[in-house]
C-alpha positions as CSV (number, residue, x, y, z in Angstrom):
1,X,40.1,-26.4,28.8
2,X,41.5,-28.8,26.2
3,X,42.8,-27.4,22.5
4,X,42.5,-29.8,19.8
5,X,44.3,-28.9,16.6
6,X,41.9,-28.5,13.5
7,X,42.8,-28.8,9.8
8,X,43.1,-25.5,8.3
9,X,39.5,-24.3,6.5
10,X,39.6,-25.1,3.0
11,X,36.4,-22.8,1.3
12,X,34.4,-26.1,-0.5
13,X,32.3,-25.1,-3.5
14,X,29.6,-25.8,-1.5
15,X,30.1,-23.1,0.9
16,X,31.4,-20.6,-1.9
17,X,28.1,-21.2,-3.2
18,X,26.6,-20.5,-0.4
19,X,28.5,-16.9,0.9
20,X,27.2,-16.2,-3.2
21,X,23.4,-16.5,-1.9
22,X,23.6,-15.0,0.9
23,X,25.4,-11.7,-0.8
24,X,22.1,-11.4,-3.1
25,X,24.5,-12.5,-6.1
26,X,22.2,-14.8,-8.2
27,X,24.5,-17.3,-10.4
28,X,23.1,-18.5,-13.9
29,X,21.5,-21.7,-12.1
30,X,19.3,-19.4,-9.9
31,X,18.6,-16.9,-12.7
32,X,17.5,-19.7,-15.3
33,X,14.7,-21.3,-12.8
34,X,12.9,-17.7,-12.5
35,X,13.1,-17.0,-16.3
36,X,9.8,-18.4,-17.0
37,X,7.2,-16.9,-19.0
38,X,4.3,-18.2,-15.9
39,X,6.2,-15.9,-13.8
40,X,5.7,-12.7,-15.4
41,X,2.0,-12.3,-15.4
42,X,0.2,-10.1,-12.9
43,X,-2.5,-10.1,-11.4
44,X,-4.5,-8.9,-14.0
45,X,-3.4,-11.8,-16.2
46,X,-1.1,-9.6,-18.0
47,X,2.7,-9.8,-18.7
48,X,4.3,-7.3,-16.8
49,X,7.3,-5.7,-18.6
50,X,9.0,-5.1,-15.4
51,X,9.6,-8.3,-14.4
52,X,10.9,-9.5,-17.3
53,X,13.6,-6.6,-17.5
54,X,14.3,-7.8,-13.6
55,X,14.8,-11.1,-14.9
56,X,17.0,-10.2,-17.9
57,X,19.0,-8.0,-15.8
58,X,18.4,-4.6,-18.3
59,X,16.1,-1.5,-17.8
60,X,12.8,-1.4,-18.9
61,X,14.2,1.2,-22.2
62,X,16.7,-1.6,-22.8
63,X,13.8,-4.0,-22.9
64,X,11.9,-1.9,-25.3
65,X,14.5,-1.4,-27.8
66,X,15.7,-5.1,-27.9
67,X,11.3,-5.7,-28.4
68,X,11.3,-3.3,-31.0
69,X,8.5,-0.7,-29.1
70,X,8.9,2.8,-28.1
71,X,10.1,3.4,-24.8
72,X,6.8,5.2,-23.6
73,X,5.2,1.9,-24.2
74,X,7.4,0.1,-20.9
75,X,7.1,3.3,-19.0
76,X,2.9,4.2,-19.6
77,X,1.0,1.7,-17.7
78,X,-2.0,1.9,-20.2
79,X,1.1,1.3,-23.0
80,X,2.4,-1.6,-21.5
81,X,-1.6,-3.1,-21.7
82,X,-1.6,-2.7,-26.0
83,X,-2.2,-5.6,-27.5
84,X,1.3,-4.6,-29.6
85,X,3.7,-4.7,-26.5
86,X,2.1,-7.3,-24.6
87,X,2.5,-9.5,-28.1
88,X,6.4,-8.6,-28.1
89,X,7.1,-9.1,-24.8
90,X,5.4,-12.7,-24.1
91,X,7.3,-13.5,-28.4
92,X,10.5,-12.6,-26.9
93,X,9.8,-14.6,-23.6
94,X,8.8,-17.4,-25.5
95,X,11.7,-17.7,-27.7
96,X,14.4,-17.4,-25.1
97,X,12.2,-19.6,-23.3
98,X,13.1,-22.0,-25.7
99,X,16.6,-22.1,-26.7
100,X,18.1,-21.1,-23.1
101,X,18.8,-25.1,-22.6
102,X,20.1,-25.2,-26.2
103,X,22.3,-21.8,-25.3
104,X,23.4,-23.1,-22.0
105,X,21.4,-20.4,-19.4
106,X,19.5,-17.7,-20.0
107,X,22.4,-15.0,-20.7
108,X,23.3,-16.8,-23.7
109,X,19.8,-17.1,-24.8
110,X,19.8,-13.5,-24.7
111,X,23.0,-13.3,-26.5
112,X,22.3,-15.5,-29.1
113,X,18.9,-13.8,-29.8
114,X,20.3,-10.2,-29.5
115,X,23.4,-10.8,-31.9
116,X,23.5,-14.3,-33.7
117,X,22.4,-14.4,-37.3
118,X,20.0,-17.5,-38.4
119,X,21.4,-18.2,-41.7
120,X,18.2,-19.5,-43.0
121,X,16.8,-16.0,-42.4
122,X,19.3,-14.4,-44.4
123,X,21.5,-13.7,-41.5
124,X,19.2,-11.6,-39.2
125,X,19.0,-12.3,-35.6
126,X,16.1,-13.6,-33.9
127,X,15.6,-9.3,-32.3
128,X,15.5,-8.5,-36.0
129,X,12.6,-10.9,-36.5
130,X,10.6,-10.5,-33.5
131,X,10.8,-6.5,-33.9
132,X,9.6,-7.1,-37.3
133,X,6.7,-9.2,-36.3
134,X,8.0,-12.2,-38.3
135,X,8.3,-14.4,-34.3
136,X,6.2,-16.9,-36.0
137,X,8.6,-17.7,-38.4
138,X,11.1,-18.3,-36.0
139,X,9.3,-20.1,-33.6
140,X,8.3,-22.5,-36.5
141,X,12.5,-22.5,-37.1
142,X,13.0,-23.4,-34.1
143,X,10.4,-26.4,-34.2
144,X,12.2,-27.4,-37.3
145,X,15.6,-27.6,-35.2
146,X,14.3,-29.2,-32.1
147,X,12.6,-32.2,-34.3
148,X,16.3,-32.7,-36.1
149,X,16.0,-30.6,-38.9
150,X,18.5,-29.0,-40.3
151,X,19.8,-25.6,-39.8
């Protein structure tokens, strides 16, 4: 039997990377390629609330109060059908959809839609306006931005 010496294990980011995915842990690369609105729909053709709380990491009560709807309306399958919260559901998709490259992932999306006042709304967040029905607006905003308008 022969014994060669060996250089002592350095843990590569690679590997690190890799013990992450096999624990479960999904890091903000993994998270931000599910966190599309395609993938939320069932099999009805309807966005289902539950996946989207999965995705953003919060309850399906957290989901409803950042959307602006009642709780009932996550909880009550014929609820989470209303024209109302599918509308809020698939806005709020939409729009962190579309500034999560802008944000850097999809956590700051979320952060910067739950908490960052748009000055040219008078310094209500991008929650504010969706739970006010004004997603529109914003989304219009935001098309103002992404040609090279100004803020």
């Amino acid at each position: 039997m022969t014994v060669t010496a060996r250089s002592p294990k350095v843990p590569s980011k690679r590997g690190s990377q890799r013990k992450t995915a096999q624990k479960g842990h999904k890091g903000p690369a993994h998270a931000d390629d599910k966190f599309q609105l395609r993938s939320f729909y069932d099999a009805q053709g309807r966005l289902a609330p539950e996946r989207v709380a999965q995705a953003l990491r919060m309850s399906k009560s957290q989901l409803a109060e950042t959307i602006g709807v009642n709780r009932e309306a996550l909880y009550k399958p014929e609820r989470t059908q209303a024209p109302k919260t599918q509308t809020r559901v698939r806005e709020m998709v939409e729009i962190v959809e579309r500034v999560k490259e802008w944000a850097g992932g999809q956590d700051q999306a979320i952060a910067w839609y739950r908490a960052q006042p748009i000055p040219a709304f008078g310094g209500r967040t991008a929650e504010a306006l969706v739970k006010d029905g004004k997603a529109g607006a914003l989304r219009d905003y935001l098309d103002h931005l992404a040609m090279g308008g100004f803020a």
